[in-house]
C-alpha positions as CSV (number, residue, x, y, z in Angstrom):
1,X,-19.7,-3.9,2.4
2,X,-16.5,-5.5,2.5
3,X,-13.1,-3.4,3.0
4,X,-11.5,-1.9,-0.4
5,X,-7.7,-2.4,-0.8
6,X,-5.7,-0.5,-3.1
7,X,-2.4,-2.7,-3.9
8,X,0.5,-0.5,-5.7
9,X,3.5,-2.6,-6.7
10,X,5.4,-2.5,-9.9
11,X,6.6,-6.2,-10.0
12,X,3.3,-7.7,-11.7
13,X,4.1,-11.1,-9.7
14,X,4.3,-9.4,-6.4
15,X,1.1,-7.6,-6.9
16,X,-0.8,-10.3,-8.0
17,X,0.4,-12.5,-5.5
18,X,-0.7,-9.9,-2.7
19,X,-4.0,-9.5,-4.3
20,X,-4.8,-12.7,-4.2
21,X,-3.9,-13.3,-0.7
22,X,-6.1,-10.3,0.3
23,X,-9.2,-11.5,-1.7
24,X,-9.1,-14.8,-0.3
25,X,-9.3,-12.5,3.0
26,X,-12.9,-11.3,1.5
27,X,-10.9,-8.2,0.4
28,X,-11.6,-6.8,-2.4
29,X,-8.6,-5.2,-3.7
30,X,-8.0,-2.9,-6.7
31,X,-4.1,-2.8,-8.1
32,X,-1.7,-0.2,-9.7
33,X,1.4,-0.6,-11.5
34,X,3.1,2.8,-10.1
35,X,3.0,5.3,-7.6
36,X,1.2,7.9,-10.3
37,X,-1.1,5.2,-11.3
38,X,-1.6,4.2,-7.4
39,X,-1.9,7.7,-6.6
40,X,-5.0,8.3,-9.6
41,X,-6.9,5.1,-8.2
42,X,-6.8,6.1,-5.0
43,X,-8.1,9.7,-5.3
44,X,-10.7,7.8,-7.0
45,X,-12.1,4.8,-5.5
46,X,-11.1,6.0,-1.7
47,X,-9.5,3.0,-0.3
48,X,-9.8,1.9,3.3
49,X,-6.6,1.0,3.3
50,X,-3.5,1.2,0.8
51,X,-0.2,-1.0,0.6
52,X,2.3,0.1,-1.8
53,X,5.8,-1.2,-2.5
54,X,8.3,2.0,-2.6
55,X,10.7,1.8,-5.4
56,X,8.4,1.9,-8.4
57,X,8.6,3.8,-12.1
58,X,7.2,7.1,-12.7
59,X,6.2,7.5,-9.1
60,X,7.9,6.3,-5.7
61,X,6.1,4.8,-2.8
62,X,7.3,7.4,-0.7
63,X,6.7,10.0,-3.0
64,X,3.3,9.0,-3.3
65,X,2.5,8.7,1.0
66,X,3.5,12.4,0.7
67,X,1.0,13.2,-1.7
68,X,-1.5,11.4,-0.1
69,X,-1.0,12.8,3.3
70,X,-1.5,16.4,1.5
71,X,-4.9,15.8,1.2
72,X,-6.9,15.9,3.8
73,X,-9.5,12.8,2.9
74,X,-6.5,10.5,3.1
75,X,-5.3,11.8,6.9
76,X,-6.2,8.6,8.3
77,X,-6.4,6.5,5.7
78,X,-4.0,3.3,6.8
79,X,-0.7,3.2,4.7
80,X,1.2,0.1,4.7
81,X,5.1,0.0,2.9
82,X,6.6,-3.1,1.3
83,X,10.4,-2.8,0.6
84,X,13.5,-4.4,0.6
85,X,15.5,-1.6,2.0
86,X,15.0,-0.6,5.3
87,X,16.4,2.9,5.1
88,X,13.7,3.7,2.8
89,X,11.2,2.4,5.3
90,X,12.3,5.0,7.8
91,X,11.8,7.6,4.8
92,X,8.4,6.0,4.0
93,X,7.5,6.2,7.9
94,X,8.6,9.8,7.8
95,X,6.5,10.8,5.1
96,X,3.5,9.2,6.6
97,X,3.3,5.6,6.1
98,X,1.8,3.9,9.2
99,X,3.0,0.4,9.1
100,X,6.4,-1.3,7.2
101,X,6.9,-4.6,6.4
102,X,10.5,-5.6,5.1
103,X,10.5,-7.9,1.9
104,X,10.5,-10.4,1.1
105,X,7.5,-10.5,3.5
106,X,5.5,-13.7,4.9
107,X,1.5,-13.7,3.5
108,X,0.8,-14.4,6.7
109,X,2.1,-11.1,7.9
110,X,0.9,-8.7,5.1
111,X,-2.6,-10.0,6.4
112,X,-2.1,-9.6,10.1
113,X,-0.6,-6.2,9.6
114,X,-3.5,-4.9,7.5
115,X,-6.1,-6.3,10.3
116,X,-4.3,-4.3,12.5
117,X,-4.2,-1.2,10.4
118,X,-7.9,-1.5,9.6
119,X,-9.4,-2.4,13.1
């Protein structure tokens, strides 16, 4: 069965972009428009791994991590933030993420960094 990847960016470009670099991985990858929406999915489908952008409507990144890291089926569940501001990576960090990446961000890196997350 082939890893599950929850995607959670607002910027409908951005996320499609990723998604399509993942499933050309042999991903198959699930998106959200939000942090709420991103948080609902997850608690749903279970993820392997989840990247997420951190400024988003309704929902932050960050404030989403936090969430997620209150329930204890997503303890080790990978986390990896996509932002353009690197203070709020720290905060994302903070609050549980385990992997940043600084935008704009090479495909070539969002893939190595989730092989290293997952394996």
């Amino acid at each position: 069965m082939p890893y599950t990847i929850l995607v959670v960016e607002d910027t409908f470009d951005t996320r499609r972009l990723v998604k399509t670099m993942l499933t050309l991985e042999g991903y198959t990858v699930y998106e959200a428009a939000d942090g709420k929406e991103g948080l609902a999915q997850a608690q749903e489908m279970r993820p392997n791994i989840i990247v997420t952008d951190i400024r988003m409507p309704e929902m932050s990144g960050i404030e989403m991590v936090e969430l997620l890291r209150q329930d204890k089926s997503f303890e080790k569940t990978p986390i990896l933030v996509l932002s353009a501001f690197g203070d709020e990576i720290t905060k994302a960090i903070g609050a549980g993420a385990n992997g940043a990446l600084l935008k704009p961000v090479m495909p070539e890196n969002i893939i190595r960094a989730v092989k290293r997350l997952l394996f």
